[in-house]
C-alpha positions in Angstrom: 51.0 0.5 102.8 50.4 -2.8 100.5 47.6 -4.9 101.2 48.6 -8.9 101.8 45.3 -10.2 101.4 42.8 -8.4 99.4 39.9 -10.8 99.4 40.2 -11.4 103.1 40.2 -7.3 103.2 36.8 -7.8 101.0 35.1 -10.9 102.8 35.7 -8.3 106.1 33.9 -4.9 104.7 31.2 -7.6 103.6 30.7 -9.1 106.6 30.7 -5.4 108.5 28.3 -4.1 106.2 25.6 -7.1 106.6 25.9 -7.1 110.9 25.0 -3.0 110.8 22.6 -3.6 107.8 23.8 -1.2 105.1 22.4 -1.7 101.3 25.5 -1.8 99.7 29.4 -1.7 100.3 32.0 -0.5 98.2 35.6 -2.4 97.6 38.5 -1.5 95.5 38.2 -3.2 92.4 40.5 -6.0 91.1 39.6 -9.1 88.8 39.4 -11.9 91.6 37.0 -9.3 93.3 35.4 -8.8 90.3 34.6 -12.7 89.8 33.7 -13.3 93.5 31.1 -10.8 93.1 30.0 -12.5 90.2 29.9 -15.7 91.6 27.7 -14.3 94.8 25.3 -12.5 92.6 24.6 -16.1 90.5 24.1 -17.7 93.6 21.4 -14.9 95.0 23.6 -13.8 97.7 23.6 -10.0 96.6 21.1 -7.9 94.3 24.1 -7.0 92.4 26.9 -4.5 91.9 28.3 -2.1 89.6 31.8 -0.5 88.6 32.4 2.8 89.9 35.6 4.5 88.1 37.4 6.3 89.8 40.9 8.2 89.2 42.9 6.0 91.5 41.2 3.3 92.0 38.1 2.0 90.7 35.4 0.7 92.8 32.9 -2.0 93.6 29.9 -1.0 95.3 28.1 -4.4 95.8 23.9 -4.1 96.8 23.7 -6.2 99.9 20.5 -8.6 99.6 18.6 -9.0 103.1 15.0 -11.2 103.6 11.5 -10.0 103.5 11.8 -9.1 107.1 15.4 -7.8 107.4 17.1 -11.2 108.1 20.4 -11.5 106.8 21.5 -13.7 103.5 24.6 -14.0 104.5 24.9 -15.3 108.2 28.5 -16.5 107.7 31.5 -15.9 105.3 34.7 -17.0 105.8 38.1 -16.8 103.9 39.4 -20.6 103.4 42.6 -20.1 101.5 44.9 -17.8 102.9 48.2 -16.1 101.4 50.4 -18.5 104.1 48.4 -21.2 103.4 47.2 -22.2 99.9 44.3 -24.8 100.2 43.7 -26.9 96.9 40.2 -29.3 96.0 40.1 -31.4 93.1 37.2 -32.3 91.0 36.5 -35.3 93.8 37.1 -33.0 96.8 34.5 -30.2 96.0 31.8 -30.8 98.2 28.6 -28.9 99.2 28.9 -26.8 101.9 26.1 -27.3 105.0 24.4 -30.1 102.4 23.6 -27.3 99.5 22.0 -24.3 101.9 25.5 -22.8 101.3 28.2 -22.1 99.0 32.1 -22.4 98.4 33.9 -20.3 95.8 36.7 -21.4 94.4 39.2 -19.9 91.8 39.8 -22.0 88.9 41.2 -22.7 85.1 37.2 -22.1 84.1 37.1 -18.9 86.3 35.5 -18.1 89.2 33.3 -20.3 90.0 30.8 -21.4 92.9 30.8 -25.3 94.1 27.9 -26.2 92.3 29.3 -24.6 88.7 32.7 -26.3 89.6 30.7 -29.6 89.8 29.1 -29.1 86.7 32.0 -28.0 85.0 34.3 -30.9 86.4 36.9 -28.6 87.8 38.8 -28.0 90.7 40.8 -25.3 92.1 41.6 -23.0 95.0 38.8 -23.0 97.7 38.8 -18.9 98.3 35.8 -18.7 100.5 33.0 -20.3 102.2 29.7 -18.6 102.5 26.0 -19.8 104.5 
């Protein structure tokens, strides 16, 4: 069975893994995943994450970053662009999610990028995800 939405499939395994705490989470590898993991490891929203090959399909397993006191980095993450539903920013629409505490990755002609880069950058592109 094909998959329609592999980075809404990723944002969900994520999200599952942070509400029961795990240290890490793994996700079948692809490029966009690749550069959305990236992108949350530049902003400090994981440790970090490696390539696990595998015969079938390779693997991401991501290391899940939690407070001094086990409080959760990522309280919210949410898919914005959807397969059905392209959404598009331009280089005036990319604003700063909950005034800078969080962060919007967006797929663009400079890569994957978060807001902030996008802004430095002066680029625009698909808003993929939104994460505080």
């Amino acid at each position: 069975m094909t998959m329609t939405d592999p980075v809404a499939d990723m944002l969900t395994r994520i999200r599952n893994a942070v509400r029961v705490e795990k240290e890490q989470v793994r996700i079948p590898l692809s490029n966009l995943k690749l550069g959305i993991s990236k992108a949350l490891e530049r902003e400090g929203y994981i440790h970090g994450f490696e390539v696990e090959p595998a015969t079938p399909c390779s693997w991401i397993v991501m290391k899940l970053k939690y407070g001094p006191e086990g409080e959760r980095i990522i309280n919210h993450i949410q898919r914005n662009s959807k397969p059905g539903r392209r959404i598009y920013v331009g280089v005036d629409n990319v604003k700063p999610v909950l005034k800078g505490l969080g962060v919007s990755i967006l797929s663009t002609s400079s890569g994957i990028l978060s807001d902030r880069e996008a802004r430095k950058k002066h680029v625009g592109g698909e808003l993929l995800c939104t994460i505080w």
